[in-house]
Biopython code that builds the backbone (N, CA, C, O; Angstrom):
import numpy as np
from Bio.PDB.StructureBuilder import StructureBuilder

atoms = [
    (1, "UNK", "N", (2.783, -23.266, -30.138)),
    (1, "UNK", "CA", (3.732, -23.237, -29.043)),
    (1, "UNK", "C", (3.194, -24.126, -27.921)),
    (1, "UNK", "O", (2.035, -24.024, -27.518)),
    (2, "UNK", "N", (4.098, -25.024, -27.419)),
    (2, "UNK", "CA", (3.636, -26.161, -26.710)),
    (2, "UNK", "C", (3.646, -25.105, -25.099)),
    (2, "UNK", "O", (4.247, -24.033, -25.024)),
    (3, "UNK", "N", (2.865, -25.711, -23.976)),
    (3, "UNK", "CA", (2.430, -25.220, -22.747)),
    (3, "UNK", "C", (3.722, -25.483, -21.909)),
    (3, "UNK", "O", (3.769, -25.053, -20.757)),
    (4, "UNK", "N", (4.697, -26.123, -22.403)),
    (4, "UNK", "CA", (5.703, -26.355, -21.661)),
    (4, "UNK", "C", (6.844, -25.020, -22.336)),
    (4, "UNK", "O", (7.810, -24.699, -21.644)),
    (5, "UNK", "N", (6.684, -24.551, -23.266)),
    (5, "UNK", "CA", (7.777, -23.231, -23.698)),
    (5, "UNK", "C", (6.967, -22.139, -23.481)),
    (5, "UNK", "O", (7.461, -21.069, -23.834)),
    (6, "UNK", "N", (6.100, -22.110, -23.103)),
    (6, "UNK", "CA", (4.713, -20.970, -22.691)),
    (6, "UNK", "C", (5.260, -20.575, -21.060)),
    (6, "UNK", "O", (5.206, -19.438, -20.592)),
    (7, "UNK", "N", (5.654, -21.481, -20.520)),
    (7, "UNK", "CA", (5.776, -21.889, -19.169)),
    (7, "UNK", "C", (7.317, -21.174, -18.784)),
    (7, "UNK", "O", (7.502, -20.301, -17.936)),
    (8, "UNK", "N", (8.025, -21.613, -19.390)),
    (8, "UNK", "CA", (9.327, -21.190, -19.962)),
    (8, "UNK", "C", (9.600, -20.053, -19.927)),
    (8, "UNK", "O", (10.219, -19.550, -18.990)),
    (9, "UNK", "N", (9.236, -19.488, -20.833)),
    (9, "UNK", "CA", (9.340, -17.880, -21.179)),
    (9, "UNK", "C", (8.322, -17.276, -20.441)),
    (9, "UNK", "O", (7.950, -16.240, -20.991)),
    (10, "UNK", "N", (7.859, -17.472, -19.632)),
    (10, "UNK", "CA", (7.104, -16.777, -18.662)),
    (10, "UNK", "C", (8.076, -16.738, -17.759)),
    (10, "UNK", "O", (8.466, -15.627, -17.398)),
    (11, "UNK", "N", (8.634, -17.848, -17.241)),
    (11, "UNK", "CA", (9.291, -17.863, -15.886)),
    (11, "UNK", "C", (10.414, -16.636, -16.408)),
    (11, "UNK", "O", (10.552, -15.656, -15.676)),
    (12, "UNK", "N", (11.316, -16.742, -17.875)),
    (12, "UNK", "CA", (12.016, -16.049, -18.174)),
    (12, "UNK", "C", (12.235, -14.396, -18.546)),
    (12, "UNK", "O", (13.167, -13.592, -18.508)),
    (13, "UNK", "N", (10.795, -14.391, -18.928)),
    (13, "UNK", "CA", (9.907, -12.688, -18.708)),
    (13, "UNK", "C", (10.354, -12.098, -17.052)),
    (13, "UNK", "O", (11.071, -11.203, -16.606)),
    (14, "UNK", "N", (9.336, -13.339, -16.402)),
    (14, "UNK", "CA", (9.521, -12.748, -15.253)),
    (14, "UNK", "C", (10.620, -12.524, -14.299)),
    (14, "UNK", "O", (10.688, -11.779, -13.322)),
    (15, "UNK", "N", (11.550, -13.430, -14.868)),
    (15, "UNK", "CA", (12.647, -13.248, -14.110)),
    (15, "UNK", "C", (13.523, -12.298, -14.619)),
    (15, "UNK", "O", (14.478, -12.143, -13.858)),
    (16, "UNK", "N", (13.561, -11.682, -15.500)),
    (16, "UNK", "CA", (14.099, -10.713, -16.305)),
    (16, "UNK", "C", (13.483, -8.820, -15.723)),
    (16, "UNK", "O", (13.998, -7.715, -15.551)),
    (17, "UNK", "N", (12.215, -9.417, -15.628)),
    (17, "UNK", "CA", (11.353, -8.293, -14.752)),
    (17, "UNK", "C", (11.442, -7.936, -13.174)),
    (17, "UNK", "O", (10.882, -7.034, -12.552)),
    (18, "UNK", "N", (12.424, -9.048, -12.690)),
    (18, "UNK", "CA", (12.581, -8.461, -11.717)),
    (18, "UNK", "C", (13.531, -8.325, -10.983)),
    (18, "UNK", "O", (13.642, -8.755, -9.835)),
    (19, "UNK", "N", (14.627, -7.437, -11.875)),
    (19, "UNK", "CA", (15.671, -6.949, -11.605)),
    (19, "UNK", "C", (15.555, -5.570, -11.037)),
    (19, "UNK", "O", (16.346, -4.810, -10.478)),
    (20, "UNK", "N", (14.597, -5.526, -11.294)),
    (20, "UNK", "CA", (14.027, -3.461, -11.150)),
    (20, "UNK", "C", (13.220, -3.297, -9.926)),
    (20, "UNK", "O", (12.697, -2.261, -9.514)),
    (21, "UNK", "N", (13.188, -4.982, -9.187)),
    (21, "UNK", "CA", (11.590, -5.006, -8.294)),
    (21, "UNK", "C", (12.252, -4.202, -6.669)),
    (21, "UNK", "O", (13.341, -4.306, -6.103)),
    (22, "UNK", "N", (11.320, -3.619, -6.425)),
    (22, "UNK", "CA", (11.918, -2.603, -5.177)),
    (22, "UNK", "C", (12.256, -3.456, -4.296)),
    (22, "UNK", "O", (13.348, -3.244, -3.767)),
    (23, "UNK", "N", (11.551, -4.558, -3.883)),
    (23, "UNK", "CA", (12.398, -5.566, -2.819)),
    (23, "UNK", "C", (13.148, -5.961, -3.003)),
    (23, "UNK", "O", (13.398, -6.912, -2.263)),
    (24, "UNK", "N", (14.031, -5.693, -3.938)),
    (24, "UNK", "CA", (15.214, -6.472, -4.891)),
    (24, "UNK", "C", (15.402, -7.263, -5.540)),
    (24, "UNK", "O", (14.409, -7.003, -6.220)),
    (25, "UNK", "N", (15.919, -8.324, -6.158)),
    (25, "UNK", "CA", (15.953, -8.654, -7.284)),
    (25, "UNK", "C", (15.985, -10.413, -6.091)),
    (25, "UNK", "O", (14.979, -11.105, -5.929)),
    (26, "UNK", "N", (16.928, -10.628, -5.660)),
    (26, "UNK", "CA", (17.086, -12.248, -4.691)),
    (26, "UNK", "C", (15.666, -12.227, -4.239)),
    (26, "UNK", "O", (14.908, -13.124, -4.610)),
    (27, "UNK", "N", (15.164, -11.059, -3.295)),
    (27, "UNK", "CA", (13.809, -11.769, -3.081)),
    (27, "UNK", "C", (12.730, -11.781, -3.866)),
    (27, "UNK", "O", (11.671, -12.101, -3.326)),
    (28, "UNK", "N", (12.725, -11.456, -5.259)),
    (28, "UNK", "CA", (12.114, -11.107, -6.074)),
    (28, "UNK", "C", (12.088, -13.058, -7.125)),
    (28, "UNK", "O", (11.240, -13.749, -7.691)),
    (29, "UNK", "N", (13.523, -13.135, -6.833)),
    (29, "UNK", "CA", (13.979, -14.881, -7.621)),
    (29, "UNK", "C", (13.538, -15.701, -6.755)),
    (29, "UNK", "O", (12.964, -16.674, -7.244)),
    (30, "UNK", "N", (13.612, -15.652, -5.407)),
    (30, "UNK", "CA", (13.459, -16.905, -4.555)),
    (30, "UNK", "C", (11.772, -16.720, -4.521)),
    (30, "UNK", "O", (11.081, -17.733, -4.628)),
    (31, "UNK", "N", (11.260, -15.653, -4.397)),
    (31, "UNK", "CA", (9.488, -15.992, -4.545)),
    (31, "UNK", "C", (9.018, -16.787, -5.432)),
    (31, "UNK", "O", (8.182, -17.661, -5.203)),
    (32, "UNK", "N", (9.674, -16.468, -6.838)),
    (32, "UNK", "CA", (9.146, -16.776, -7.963)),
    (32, "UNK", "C", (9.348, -18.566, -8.452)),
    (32, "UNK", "O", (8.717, -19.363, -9.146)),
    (33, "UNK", "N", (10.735, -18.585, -7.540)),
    (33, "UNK", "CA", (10.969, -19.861, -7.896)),
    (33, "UNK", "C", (10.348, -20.861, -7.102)),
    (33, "UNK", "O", (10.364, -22.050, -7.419)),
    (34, "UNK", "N", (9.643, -20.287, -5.783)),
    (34, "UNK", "CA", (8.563, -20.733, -5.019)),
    (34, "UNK", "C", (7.322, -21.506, -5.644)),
    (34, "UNK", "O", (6.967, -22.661, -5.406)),
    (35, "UNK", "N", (6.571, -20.280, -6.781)),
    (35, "UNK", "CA", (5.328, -20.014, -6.651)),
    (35, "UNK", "C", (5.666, -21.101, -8.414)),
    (35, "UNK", "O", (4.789, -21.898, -8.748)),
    (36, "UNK", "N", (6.494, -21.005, -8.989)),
    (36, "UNK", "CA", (6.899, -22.486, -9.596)),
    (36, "UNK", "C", (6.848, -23.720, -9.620)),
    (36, "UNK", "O", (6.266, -24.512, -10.362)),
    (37, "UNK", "N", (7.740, -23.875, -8.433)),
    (37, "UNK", "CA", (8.260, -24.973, -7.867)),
    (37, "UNK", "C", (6.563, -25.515, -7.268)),
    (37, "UNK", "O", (6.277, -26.692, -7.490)),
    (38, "UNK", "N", (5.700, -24.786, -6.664)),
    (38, "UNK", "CA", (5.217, -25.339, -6.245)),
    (38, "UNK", "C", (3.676, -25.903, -6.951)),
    (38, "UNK", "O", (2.643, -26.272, -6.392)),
    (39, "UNK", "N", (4.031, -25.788, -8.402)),
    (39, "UNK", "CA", (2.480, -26.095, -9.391)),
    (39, "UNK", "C", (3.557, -26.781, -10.616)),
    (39, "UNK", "O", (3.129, -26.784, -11.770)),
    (40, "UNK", "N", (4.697, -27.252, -10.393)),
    (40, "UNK", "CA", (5.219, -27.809, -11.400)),
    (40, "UNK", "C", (4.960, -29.559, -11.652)),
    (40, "UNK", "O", (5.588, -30.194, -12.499)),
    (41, "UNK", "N", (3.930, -30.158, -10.752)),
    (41, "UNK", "CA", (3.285, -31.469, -10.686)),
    (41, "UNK", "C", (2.175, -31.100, -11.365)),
    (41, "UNK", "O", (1.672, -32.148, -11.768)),
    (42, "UNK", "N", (1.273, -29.828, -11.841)),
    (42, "UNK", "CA", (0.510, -29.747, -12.681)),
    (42, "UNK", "C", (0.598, -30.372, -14.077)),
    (42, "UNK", "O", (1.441, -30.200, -14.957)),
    (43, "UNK", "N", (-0.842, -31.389, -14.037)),
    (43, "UNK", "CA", (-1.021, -31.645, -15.935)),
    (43, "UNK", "C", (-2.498, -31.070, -16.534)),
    (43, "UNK", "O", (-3.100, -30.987, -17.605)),
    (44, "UNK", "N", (-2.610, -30.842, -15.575)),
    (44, "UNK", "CA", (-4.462, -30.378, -16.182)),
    (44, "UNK", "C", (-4.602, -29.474, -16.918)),
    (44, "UNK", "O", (-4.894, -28.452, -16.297)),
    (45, "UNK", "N", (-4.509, -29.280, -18.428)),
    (45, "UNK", "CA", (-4.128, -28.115, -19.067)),
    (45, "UNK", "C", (-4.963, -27.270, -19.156)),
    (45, "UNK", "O", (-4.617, -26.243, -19.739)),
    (46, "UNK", "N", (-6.117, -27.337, -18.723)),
    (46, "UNK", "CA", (-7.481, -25.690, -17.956)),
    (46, "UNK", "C", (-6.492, -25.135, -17.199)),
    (46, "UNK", "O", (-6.210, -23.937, -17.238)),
    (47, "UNK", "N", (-5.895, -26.028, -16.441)),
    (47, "UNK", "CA", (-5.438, -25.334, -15.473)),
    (47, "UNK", "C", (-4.444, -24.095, -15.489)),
    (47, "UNK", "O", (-4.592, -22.931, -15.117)),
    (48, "UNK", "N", (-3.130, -24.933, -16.189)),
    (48, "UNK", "CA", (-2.024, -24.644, -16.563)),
    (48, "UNK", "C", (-2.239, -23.392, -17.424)),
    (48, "UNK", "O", (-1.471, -22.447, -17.245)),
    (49, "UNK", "N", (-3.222, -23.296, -18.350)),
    (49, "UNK", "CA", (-3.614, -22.039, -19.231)),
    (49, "UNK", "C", (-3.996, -21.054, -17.952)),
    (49, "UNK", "O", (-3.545, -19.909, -17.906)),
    (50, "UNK", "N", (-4.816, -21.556, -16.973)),
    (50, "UNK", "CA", (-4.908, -20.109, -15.844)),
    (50, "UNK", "C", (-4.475, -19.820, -15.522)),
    (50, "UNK", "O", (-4.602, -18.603, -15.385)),
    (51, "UNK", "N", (-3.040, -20.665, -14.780)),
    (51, "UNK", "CA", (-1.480, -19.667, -14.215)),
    (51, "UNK", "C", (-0.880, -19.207, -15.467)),
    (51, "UNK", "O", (-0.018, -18.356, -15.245)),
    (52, "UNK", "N", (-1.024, -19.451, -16.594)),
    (52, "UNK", "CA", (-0.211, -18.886, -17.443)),
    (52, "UNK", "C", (-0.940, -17.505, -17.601)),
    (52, "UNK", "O", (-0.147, -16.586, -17.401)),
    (53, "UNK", "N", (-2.372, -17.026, -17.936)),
    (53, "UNK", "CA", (-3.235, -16.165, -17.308)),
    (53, "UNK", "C", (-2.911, -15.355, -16.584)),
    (53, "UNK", "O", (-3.031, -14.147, -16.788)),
    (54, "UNK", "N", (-2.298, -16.033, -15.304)),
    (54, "UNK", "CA", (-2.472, -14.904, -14.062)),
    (54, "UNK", "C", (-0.815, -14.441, -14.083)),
    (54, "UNK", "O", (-0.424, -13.437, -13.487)),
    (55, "UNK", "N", (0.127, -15.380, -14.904)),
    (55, "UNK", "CA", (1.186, -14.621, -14.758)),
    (55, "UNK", "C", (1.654, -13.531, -15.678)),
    (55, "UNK", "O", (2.469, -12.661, -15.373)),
    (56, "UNK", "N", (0.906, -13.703, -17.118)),
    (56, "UNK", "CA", (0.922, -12.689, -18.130)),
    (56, "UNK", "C", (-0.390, -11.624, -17.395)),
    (56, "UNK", "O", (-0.649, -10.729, -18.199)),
    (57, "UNK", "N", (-1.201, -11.520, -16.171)),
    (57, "UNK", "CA", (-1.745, -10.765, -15.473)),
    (57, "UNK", "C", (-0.844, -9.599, -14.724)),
    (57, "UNK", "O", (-1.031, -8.387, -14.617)),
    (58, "UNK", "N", (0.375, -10.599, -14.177)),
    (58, "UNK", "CA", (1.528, -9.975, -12.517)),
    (58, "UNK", "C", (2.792, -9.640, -13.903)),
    (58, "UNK", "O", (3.867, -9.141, -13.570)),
    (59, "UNK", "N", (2.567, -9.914, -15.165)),
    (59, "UNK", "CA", (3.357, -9.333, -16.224)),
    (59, "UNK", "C", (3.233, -7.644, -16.223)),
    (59, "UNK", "O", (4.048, -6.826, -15.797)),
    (60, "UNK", "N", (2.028, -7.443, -16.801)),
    (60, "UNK", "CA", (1.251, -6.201, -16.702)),
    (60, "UNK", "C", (1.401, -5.521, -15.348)),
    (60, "UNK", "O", (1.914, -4.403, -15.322)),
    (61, "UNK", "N", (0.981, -6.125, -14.181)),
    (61, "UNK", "CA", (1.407, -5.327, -12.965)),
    (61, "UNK", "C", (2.504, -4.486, -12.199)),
    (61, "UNK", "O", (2.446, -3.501, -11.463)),
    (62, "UNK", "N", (3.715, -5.426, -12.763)),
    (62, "UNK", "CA", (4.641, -5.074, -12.950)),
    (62, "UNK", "C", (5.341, -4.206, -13.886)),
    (62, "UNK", "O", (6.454, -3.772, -13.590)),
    (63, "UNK", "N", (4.745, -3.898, -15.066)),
    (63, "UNK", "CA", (5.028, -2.956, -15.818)),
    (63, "UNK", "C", (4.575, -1.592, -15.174)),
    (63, "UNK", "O", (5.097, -0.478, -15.216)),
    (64, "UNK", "N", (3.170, -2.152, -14.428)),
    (64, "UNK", "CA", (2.374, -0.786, -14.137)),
    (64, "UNK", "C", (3.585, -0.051, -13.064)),
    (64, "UNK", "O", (4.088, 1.071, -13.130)),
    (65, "UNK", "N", (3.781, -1.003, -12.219)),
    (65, "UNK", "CA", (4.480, -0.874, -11.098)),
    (65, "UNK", "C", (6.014, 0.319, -11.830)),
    (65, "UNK", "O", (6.398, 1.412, -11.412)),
    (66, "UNK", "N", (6.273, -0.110, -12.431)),
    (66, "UNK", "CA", (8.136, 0.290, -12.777)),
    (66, "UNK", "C", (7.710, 1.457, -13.255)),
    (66, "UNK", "O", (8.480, 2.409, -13.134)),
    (67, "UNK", "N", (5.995, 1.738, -14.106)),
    (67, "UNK", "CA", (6.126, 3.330, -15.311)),
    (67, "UNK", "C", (5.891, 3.881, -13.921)),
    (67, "UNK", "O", (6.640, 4.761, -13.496)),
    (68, "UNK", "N", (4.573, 3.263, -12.954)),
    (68, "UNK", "CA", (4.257, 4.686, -11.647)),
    (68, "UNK", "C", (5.682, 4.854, -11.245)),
    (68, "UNK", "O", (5.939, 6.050, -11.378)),
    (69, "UNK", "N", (6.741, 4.195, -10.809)),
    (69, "UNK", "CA", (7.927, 4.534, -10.172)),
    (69, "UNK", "C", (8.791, 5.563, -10.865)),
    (69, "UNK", "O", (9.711, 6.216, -10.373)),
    (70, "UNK", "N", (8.360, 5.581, -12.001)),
    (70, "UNK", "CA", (9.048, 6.501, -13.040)),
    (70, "UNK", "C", (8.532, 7.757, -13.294)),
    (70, "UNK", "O", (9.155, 8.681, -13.817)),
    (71, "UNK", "N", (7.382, 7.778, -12.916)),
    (71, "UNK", "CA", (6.800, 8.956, -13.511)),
    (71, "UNK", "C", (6.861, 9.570, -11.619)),
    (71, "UNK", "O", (7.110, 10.718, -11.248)),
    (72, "UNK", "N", (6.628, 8.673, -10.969)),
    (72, "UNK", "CA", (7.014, 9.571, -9.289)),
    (72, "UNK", "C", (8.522, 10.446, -9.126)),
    (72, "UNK", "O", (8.835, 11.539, -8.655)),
    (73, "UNK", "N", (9.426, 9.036, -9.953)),
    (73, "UNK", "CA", (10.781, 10.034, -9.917)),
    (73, "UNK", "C", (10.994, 11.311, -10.461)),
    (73, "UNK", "O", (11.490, 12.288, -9.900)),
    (74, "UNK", "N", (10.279, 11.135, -12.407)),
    (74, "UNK", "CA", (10.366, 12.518, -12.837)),
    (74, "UNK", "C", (9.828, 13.571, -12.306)),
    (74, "UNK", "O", (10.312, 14.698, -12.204)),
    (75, "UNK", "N", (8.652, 13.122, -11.914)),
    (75, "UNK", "CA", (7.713, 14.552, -10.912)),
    (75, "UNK", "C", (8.321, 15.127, -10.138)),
    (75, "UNK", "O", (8.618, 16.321, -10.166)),
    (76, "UNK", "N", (8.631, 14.187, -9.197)),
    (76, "UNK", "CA", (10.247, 14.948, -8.009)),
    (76, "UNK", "C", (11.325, 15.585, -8.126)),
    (76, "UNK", "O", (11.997, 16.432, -7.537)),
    (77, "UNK", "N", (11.322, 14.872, -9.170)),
    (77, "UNK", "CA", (12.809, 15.847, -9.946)),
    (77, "UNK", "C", (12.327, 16.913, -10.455)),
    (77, "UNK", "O", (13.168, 17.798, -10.615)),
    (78, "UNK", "N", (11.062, 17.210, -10.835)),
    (78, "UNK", "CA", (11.032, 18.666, -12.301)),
    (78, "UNK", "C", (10.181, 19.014, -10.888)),
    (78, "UNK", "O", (10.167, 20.244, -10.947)),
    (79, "UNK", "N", (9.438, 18.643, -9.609)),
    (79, "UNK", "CA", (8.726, 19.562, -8.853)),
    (79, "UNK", "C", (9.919, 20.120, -8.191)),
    (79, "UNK", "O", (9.490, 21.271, -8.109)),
    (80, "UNK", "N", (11.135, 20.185, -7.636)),
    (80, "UNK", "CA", (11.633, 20.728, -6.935)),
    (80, "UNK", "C", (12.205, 22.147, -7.487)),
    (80, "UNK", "O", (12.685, 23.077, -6.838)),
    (81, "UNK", "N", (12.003, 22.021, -8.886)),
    (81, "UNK", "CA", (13.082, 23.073, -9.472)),
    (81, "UNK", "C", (12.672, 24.575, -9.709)),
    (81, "UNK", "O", (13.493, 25.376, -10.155)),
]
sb = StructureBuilder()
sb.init_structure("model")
sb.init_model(0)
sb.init_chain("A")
sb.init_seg("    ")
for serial, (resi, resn, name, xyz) in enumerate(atoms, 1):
    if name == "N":
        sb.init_residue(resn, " ", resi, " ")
    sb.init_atom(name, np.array(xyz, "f"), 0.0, 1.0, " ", f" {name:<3s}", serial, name[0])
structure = sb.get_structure()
């Protein structure tokens, strides 16, 4: 898989991931298309493998992020009863 469809489906992971993001979903697209936009003159492929790294990193974080939100809701719900 070439570093340019690696790149791809990351942006597309992540943008898919953050439909659920508590700041909402627009400021959740316009960051991302920021933090893109602004390493897309990258060719140094050390490099390019480390943001790909750190975004399959904020992949995981975000998962962490959505189960704690989930497991806070169920608690609230089954502690009140």
């Amino acid at each position: 898989m070439s570093q340019r469809s690696k790149v791809i489906q990351l942006y597309k992971t992540l943008l898919y991931m953050g439909r659920d993001y508590p700041r909402g979903y627009e400021f959740f697209k316009k960051n991302l298309k920021k933090a893109f936009e602004k390493n897309k003159g990258e060719t140094d492929p050390e490099k390019i493998d480390k943001m790909l790294a750190h975004g399959n990193y904020v992949i995981k974080e975000l998962e962490a992020l959505y189960m704690l939100r989930k497991y806070r809701t169920l608690k609230n719900r089954y502690q009140n009863l």
